[in-house]
C-alpha positions, 0 to 999 in steps of 0.5 A, spaced: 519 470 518 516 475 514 509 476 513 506 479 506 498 483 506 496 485 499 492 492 500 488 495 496 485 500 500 479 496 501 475 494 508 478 487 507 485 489 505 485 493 513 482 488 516 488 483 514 492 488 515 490 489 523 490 481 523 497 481 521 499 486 526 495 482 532 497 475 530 504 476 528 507 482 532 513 479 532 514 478 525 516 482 520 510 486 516 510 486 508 504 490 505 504 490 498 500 494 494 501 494 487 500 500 482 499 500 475 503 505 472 502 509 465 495 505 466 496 500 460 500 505 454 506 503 452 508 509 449 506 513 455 511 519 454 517 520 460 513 525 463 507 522 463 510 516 468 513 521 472 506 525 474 503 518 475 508 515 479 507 522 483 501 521 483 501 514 485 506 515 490 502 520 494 495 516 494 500 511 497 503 514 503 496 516 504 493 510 504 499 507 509 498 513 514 490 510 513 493 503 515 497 505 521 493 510 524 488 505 527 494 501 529 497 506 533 492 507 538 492 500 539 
């Protein structure tokens, strides 16, 4: 069984993350985190998608190393 979090970044989001690390370990976790990528423009250049997928990138993998920190010190 796999179990899915949505996360936002939010302090509701983290603590259904910690309770789908503490209720089921055993499991494998999914955090899904959805970005919006040209911020609605359809015309939005090649370029433009690139810098914000970057950019979207980097503000998700700090967030993950945010969701992970406190259950490494569990």
């Amino acid at each position: 069984m796999a179990v899915l979090v949505a996360y936002d970044g939010s302090a509701s989001a983290q603590k259904a993350v910690e309770y789908a690390f503490d209720s089921h370990a055993d499991e494998e976790i999914v955090l899904l985190r959805v970005v919006e990528a040209a911020d609605g423009s359809t015309e939005a250049g090649i370029n433009l998608l690139q810098e914000a997928f970057r950019d979207r990138e980097e503000e998700a993998s700090s967030s993950l190393q945010n969701v992970t920190e406190p259950l490494d010190t569990a």
